[in-house]
C-alpha positions as CSV (number, residue, x, y, z in Angstrom):
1,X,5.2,24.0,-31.4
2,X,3.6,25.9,-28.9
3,X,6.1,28.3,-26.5
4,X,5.8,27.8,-22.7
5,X,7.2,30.1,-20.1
6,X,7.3,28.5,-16.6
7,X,7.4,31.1,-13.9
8,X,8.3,31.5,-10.3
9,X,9.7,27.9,-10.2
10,X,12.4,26.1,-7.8
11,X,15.1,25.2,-10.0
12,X,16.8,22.2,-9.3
13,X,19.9,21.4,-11.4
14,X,23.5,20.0,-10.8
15,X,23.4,20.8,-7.2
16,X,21.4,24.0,-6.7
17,X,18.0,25.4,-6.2
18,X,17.4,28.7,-8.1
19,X,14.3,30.6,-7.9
20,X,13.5,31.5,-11.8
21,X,11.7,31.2,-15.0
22,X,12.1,29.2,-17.7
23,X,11.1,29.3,-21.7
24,X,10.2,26.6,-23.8
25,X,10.8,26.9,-27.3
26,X,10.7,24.3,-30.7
27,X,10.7,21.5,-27.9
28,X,13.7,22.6,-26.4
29,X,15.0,25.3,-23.2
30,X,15.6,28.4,-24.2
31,X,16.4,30.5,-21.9
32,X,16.5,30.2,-17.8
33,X,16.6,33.2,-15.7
34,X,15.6,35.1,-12.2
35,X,12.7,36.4,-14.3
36,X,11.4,36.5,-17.8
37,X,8.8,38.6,-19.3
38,X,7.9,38.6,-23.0
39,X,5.0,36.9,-25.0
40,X,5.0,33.2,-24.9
41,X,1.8,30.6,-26.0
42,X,1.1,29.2,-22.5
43,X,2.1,30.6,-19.3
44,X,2.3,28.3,-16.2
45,X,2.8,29.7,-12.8
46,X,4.7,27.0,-10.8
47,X,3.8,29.0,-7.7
48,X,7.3,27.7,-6.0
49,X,6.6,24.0,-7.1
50,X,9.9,22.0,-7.5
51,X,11.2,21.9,-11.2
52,X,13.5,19.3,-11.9
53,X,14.8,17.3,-14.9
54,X,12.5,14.2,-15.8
55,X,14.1,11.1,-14.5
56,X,15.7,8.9,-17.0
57,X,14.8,5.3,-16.1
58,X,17.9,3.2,-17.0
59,X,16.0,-0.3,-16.3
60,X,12.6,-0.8,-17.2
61,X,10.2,-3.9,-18.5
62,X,7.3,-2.9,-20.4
63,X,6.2,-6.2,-21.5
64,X,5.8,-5.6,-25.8
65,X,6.5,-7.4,-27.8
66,X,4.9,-10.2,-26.5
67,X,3.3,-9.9,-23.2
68,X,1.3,-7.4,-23.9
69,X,-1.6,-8.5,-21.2
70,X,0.8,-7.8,-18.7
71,X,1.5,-4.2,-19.9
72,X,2.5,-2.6,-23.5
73,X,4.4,0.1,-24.5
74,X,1.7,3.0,-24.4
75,X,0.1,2.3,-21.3
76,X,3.7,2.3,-19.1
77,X,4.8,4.9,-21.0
78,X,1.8,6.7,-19.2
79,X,2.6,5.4,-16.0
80,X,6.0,6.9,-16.2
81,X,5.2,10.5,-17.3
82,X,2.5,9.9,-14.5
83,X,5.4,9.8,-12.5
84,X,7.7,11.9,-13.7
85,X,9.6,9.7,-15.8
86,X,10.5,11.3,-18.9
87,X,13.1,9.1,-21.1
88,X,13.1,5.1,-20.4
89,X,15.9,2.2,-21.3
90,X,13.6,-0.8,-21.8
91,X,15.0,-4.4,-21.5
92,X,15.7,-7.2,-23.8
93,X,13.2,-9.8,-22.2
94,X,10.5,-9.8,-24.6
95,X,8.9,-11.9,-27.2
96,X,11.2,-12.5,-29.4
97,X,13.3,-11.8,-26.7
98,X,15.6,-8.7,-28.3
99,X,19.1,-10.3,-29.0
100,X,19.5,-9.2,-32.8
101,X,19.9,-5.7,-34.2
102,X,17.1,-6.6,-36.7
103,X,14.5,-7.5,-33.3
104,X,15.8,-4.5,-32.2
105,X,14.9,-2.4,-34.7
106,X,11.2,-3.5,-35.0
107,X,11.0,-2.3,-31.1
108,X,12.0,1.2,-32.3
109,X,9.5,1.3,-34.8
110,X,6.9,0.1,-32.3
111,X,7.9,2.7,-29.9
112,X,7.8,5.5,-32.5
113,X,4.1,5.3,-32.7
114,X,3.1,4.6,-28.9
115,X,5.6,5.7,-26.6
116,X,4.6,8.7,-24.3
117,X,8.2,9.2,-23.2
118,X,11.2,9.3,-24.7
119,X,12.7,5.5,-25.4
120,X,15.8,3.1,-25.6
121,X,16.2,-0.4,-25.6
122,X,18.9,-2.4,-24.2
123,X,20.5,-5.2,-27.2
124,X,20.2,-8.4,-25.1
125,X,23.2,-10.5,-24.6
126,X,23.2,-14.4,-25.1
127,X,25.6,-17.2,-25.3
128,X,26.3,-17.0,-28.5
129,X,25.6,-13.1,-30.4
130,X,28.6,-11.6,-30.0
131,X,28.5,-10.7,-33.7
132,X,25.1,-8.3,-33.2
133,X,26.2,-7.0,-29.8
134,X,29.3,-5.8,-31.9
135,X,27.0,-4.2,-35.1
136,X,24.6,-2.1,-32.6
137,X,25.1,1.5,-33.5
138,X,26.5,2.9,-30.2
139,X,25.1,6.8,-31.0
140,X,21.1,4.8,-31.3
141,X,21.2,2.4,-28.6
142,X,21.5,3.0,-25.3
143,X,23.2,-0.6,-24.3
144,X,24.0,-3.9,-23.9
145,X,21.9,-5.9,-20.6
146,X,23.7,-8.8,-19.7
147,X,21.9,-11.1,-17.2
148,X,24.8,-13.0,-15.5
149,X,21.9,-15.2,-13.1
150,X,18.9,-16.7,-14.2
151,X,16.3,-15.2,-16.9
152,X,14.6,-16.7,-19.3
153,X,14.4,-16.5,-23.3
154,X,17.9,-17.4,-24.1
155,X,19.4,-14.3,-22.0
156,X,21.6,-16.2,-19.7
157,X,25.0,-15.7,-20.3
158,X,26.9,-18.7,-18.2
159,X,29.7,-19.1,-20.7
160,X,33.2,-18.1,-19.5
161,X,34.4,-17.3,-23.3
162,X,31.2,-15.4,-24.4
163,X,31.4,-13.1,-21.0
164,X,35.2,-12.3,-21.8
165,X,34.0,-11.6,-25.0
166,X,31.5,-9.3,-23.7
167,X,33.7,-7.5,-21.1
168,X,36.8,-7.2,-23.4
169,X,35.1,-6.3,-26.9
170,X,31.7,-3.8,-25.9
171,X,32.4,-0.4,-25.1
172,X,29.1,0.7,-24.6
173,X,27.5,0.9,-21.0
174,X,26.6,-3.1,-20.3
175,X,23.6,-3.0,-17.6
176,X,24.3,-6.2,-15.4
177,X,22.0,-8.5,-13.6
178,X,23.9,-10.3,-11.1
179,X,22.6,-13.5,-9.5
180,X,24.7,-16.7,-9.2
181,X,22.4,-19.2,-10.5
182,X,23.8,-22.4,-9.0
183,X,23.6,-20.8,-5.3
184,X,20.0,-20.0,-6.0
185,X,19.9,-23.4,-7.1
186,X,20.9,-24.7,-4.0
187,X,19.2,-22.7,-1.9
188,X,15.9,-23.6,-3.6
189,X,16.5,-26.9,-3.1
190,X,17.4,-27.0,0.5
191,X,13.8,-24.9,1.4
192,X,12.1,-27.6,-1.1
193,X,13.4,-30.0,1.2
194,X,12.1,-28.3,3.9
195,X,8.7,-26.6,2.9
196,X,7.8,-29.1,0.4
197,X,5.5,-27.1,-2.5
198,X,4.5,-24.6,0.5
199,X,7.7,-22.6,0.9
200,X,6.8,-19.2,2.0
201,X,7.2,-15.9,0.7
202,X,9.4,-14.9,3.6
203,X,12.2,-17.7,2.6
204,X,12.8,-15.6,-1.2
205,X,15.1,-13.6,0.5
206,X,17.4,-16.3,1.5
207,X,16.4,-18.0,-1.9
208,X,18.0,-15.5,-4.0
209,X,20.2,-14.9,-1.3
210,X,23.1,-12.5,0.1
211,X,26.1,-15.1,-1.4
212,X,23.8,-15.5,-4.6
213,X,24.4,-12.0,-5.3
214,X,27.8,-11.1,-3.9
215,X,29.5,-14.0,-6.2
216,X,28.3,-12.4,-9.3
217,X,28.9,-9.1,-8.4
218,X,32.2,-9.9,-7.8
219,X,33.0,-11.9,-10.7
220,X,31.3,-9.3,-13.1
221,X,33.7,-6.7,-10.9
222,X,36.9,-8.8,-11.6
223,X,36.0,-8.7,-15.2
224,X,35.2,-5.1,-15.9
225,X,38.7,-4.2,-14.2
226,X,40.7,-7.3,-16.2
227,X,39.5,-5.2,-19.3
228,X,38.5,-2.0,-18.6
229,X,34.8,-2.3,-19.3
230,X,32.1,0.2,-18.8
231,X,29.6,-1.6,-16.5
232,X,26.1,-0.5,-14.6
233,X,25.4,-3.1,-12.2
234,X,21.5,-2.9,-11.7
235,X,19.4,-3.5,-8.7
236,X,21.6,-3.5,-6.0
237,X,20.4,-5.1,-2.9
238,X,23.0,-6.0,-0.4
239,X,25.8,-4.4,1.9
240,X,27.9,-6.8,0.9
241,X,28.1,-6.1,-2.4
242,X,29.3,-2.5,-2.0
243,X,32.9,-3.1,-1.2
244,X,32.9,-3.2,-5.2
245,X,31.9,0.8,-5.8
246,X,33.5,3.8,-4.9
247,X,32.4,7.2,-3.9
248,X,33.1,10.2,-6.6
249,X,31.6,11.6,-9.7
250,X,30.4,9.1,-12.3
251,X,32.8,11.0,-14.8
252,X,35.7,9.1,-13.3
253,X,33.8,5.9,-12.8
254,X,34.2,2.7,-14.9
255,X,31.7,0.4,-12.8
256,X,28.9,2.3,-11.2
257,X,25.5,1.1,-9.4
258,X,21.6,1.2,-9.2
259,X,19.5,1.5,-6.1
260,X,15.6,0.8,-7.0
261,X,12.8,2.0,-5.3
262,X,11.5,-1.4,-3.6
263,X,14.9,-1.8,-2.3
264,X,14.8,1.7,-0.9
265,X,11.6,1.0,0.8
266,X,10.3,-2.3,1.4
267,X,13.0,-5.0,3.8
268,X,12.6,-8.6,4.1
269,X,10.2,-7.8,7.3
270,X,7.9,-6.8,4.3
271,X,7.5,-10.3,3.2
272,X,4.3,-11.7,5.9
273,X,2.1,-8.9,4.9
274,X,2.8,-8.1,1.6
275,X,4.2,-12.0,0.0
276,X,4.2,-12.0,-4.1
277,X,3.5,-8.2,-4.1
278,X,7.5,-7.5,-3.1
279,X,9.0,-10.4,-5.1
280,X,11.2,-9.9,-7.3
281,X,15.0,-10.8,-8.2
282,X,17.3,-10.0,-7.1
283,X,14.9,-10.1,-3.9
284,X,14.1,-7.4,-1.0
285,X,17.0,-8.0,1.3
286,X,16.8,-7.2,5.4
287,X,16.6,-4.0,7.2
288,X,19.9,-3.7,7.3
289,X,20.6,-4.2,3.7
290,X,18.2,-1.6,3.0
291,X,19.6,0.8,5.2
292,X,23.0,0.6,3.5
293,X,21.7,1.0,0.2
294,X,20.2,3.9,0.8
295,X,23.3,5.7,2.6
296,X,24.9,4.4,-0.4
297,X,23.2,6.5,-2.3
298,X,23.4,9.2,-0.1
299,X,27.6,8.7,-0.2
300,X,27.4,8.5,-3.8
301,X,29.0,5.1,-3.7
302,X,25.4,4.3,-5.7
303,X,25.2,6.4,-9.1
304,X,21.3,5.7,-9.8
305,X,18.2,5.5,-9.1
306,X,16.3,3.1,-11.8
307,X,13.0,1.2,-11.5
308,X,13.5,-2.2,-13.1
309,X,9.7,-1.7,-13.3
310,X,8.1,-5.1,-14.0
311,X,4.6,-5.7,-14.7
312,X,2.6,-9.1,-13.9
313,X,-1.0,-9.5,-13.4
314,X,-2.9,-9.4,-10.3
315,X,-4.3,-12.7,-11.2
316,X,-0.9,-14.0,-11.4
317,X,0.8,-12.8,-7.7
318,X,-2.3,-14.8,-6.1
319,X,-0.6,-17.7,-6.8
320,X,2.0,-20.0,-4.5
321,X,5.7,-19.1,-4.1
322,X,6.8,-21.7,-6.8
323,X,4.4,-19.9,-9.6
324,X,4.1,-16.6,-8.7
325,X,6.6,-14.6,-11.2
326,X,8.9,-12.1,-9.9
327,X,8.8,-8.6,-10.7
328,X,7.1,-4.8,-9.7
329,X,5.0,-2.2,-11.6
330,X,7.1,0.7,-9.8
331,X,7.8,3.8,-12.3
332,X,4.7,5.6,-11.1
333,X,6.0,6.0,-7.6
334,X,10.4,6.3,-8.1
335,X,10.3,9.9,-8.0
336,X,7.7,10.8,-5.3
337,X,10.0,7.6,-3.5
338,X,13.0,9.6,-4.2
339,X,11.6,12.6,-2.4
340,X,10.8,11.3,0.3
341,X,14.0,9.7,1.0
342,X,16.7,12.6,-0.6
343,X,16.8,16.1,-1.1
344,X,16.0,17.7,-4.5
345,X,19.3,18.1,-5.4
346,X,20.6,14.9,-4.9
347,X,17.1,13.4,-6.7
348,X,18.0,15.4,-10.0
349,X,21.4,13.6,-9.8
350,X,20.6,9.8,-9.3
351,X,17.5,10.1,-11.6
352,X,18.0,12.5,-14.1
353,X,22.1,13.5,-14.2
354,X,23.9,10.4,-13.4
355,X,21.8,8.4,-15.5
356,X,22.7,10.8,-18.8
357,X,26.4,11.0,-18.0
358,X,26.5,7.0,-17.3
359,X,25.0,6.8,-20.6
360,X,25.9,9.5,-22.9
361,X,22.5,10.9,-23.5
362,X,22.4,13.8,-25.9
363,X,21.4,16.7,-24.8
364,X,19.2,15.3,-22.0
365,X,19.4,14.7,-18.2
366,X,19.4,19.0,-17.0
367,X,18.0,21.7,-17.1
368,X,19.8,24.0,-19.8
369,X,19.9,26.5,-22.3
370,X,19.8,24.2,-25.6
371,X,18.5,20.8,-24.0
372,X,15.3,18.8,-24.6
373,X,12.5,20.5,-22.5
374,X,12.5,17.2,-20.4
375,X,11.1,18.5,-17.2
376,X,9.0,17.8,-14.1
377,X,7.0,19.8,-11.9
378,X,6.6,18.6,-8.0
379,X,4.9,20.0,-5.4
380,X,6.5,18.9,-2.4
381,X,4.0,20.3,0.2
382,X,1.1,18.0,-1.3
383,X,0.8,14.7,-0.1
384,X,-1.0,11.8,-2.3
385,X,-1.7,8.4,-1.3
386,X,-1.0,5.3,-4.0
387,X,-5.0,3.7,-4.0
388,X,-6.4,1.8,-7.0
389,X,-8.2,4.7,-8.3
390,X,-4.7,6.5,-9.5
391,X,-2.1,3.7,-10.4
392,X,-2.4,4.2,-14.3
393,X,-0.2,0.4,-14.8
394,X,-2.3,-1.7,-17.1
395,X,-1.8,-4.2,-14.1
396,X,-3.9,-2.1,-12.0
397,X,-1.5,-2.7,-8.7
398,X,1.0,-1.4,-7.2
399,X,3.3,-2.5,-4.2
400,X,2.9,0.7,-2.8
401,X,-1.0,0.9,-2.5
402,X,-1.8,2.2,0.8
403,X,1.4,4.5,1.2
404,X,1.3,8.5,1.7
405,X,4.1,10.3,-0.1
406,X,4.6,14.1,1.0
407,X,5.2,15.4,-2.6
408,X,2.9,14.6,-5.9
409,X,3.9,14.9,-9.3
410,X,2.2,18.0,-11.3
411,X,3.3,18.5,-15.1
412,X,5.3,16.7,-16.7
413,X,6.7,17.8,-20.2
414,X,8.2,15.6,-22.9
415,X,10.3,17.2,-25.2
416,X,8.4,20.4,-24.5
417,X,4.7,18.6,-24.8
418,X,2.3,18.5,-21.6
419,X,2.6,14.7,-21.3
420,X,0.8,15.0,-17.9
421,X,-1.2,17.5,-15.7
422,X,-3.8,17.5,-13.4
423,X,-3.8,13.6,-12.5
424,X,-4.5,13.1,-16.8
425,X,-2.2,11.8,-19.2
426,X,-1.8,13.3,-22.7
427,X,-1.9,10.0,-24.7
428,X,-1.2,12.1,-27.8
429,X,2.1,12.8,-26.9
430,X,4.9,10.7,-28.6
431,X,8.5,10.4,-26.9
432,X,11.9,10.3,-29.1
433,X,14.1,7.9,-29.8
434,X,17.0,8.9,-27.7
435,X,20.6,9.5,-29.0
436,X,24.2,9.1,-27.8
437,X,27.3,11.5,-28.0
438,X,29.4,8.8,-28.4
């Protein structure tokens, strides 16, 4: 493999920005300092851009097997390394959805051959595969998901014996989904009663509502501490819910939390302009809501930031509230989102440190001597707008079309590979699977 020596870069690891160089060697860092001379294949002058570790996306959908006119593996893989996204954690929705080792397996071999970025997938849980959730090899796969609301293909899990089961026999990370179906139930049926077919976008929020959420937070909560389970609750969209996470370093955290994008940006006022383009469950809560999430983040009460990036045709959102699915295309614009909203440091841990501790990645998630050459170049004092012309989803939308973000992404590098550069993505480039020091 080529050698790469980044010069005259902003460093931005575990808490500090250092001015310095770094050398890419055999895929992998080899050496960081204030300045390093020497012979190396390519040189690339960062000219004071922002060099951070490639976010690791704990949460995304990318649609194959299955549903692959929505998106597919090798096109959001693109998307992601677009966006600075290096490593992804995809989820078990699929078709077949992915509830056995063996379905499992046949992603991996997919991914192999069209992933730009490094990959996981999640081993769904359903009511009745405890037995493959147990046989997973925890050092190959990143997790179990566990969707304790509504979801489709088999992947609710509403039995109380199969979720004790869960909680008290898994020790690997369990990403949770936490929506109390029969509330949303309820509530659907009440603004049915009152809409008729013609219930507006605005009512999803109190559809898949504040209570819908809290109740399964707090029963996935009670739980993790009856058994000491390791838990990532995903998507967190409410104030309420935080009286469930503390503030501290993820090391000495059992149950820790996600903020996404969308929540980070977009508020229920969102709904009259923008309708099927923000909805999504859990759904866009209020203002308030929003701003509590994001000073959660701040607090480091919430450990993440992940996409849960969702693809669904264009075609599709145009429909009514009743038929229009729920979900995002998002992983292009987390990071340059991030940015705008945290400093660097704290951006390097909810996307890219957290994320690898949380998880156990090997040798991923910083910038050091020895670690994958997983990296991303920003420049913070260039501005880009999200337009049709440079979302790269196969979806071809984005809910953030018409927004100006102060930083853009410039290079990103995939276990030491130019994935992307100059607004082009390097299809050639193929991710690893990732591994686990557990």
């Amino acid at each position: 493999m080529q050698t790469t020596l980044i010069t005259n870069a902003r460093i931005v690891n575990e808490g500090k920005i250092r001015e310095g160089d770094l050398l890419i060697k055999n895929g992998r860092i080899e050496n960081i300092a204030p300045s390093l001379s020497g012979e190396a294949d390519r040189i690339i002058d960062a000219q004071g851009k922002a060099l951070l570790p490639g976010m690791i996306d704990c949460h995304v959908h990318f649609r194959e097997p299955g549903l692959e006119v929505k998106a597919d593996m090798h096109s959001e893989s693109g998307a992601a390394v677009a966006g600075g996204v290096t490593s992804i954690m995809e989820m078990p929705n699929t078709k077949p959805a992915a509830i056995s080792n063996a379905v499992l397996e046949d992603k991996f071999a997919l991914a192999a051959t069209k992933c730009i970025a490094n990959y996981s997938f999640h081993l769904g849980a359903s009511n009745t595969n405890i037995d493959e959730l147990l046989d997973m090899d925890p050092k190959k796969v990143c997790g179990v998901k566990l969707f304790m609301g509504a979801s489709t293909g088999g992947l609710l899990v509403d039995r109380t014996e199969q979720l004790e089961n869960i909680f008290g026999q898994i020790e690997v990370p369990i990403s949770l989904h936490c929506e109390d179906t029969n509330t949303i139930r309820e509530n659907e049926k009440s603004a049915r009663e009152k809409f008729g077919d013609a219930i507006p976008f605005s009512e999803h929020w109190k559809i898949r509502s504040e209570e819908a959420c809290y109740v399964s937070t707090k029963l996935a909560y009670e739980l993790a501490v009856k058994y000491g389970s390791q838990i990532h609750v995903l998507h967190l969209t409410t104030a309420k819910e935080l009286e469930f996470f503390k503030a501290g370093a993820v090391e000495n955290k059992k149950i820790t939390g996600e903020a996404c994008p969308h929540m980070l940006w977009f508020s229920s006022d969102d709904y009259d302009e923008k309708g099927a383009f923000i909805k999504c469950n859990p759904s866009i809560k209020t203002p308030a809501d929003r701003a509590a999430i994001r000073q959660a983040v701040i607090d480091g009460v919430i450990d993440t930031i992940g996409t849960d990036h969702a693809p669904h045709l264009y075609e599709e959102k145009l429909n009514p509230y009743g038929s229009a699915p729920s979900g995002l295309p998002l992983i292009q614009s987390a990071m340059t989102t991030a940015v705008e909203l945290f400093p660097l440091e704290m951006v390097a841990e909810k996307t890219a440190h957290n994320p690898a501790k949380i998880f156990q990645c090997l040798e991923r998630g910083f910038i050091r001597e020895g670690y994958w050459a997983d990296l991303v170049l920003i420049d913070t004092e260039k501005p880009h707008t999200v337009t049709k012309d440079n979302i790269k989803y196969k979806c071809g939308w984005s809910p953030f079309e018409g927004v100006t973000f102060k930083s853009s992404i410039d290079t990103t590098f995939v276990n030491g590979e130019i994935a992307y550069a100059a607004d082009e993505i390097n299809t050639a480039v193929r991710g690893q699977r990732l591994l686990f020091d557990r």
